[in-house]
N, C-alpha and C positions, 0 to 999 in steps of 0.2 A: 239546491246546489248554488244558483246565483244569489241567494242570501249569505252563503257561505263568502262566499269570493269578493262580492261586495263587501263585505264587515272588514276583511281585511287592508290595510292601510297599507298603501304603498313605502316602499322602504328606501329612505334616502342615503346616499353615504358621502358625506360629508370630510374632505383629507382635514387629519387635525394643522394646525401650525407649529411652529418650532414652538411655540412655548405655553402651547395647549399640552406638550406630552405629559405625563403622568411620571412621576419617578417612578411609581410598579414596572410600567412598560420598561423603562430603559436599566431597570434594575433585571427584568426576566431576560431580556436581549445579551446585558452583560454579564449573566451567568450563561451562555450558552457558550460563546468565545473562550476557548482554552486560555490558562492562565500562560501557562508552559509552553514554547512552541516544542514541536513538534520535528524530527529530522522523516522526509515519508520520499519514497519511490516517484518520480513524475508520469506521466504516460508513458511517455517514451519507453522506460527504463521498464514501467509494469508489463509495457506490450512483448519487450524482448525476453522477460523472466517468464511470464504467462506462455509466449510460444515455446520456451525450450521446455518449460514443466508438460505441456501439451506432448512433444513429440517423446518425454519420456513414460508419460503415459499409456501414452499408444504402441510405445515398445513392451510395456509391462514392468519398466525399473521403479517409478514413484508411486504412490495412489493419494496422496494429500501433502498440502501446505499450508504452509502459515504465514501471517505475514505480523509484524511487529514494528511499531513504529513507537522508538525512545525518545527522551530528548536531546542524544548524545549522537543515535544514529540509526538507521533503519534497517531490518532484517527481513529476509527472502527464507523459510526456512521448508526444505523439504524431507519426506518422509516416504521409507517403505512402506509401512504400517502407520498406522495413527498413535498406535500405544508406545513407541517408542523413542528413543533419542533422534535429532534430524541427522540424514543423511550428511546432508551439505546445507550449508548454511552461508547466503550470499550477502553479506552487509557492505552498507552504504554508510559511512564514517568520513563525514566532509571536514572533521580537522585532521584529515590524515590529505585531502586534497593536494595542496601543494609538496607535498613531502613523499612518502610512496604511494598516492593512490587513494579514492576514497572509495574503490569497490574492491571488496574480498573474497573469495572463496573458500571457507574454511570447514575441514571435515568433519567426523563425527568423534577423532580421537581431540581435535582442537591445534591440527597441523595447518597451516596457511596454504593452500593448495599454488593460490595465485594473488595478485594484488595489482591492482594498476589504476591509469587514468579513465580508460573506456572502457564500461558495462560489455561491450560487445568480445571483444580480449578478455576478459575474464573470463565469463562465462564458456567461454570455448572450450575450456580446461574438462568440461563435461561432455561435451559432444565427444561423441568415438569414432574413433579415423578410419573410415573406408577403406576396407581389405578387399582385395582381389583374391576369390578363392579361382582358382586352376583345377 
């Protein structure tokens, strides 16, 4: 066993310099980077979409989502079923920003339910208003 361990060579690692890199490398790095950007959900915005899908969850209304991120704009899309059309569908459309809104609520017939400047105002459009039952 210390014959083993001995044969082996200690392994040095060495950083390359700027102009040791290999054009492979900076060619496999620059196919990972999208060409496209991207329009995507920030945390914020996943955090408050993640808890309302949660509480409707736990009431029994949705049971799966999707999410979808274009290059044009980003989509929240929920579901009764998995096999079917999305209930409501929440997009994020920042060239609609300055003008009505870049968050949406739109239903499953493709009615605009609501539209505005803040995630949190929209979404509310889903939440159900507490009834006092007597």
């Amino acid at each position: 066993m210390t014959d083993r361990l001995e044969s082996l060579a200690p392994t040095i690692i060495v950083p390359l310099r700027h102009d040791d890199q290999s054009s492979v490398t900076n060619q496999s790095v620059a196919n990972l980077v999208p060409t496209t950007p991207q329009i995507t959900f920030d945390r914020h915005e996943l955090n408050a979409l993640l808890s309302l899908y949660g509480r409707k969850v736990a009431e029994g209304e949705w049971r799966d989502y999707a999410l979808d991120f274009l290059k044009d704009r980003a989509v929240f899309s929920v579901f009764r079923r998995s096999t079917e059309y999305p209930l409501y569908r929440i997009e994020k459309n920042p060239k609609l920003a300055r003008k009505q809104g870049a968050y949406s609520v739109v239903s499953a017939a493709g009615h605009i339910l609501k539209r505005g400047h803040e995630l949190a105002r929209v979404i509310a459009v889903l939440e159900k208003p507490v009834r006092l039952v007597v």
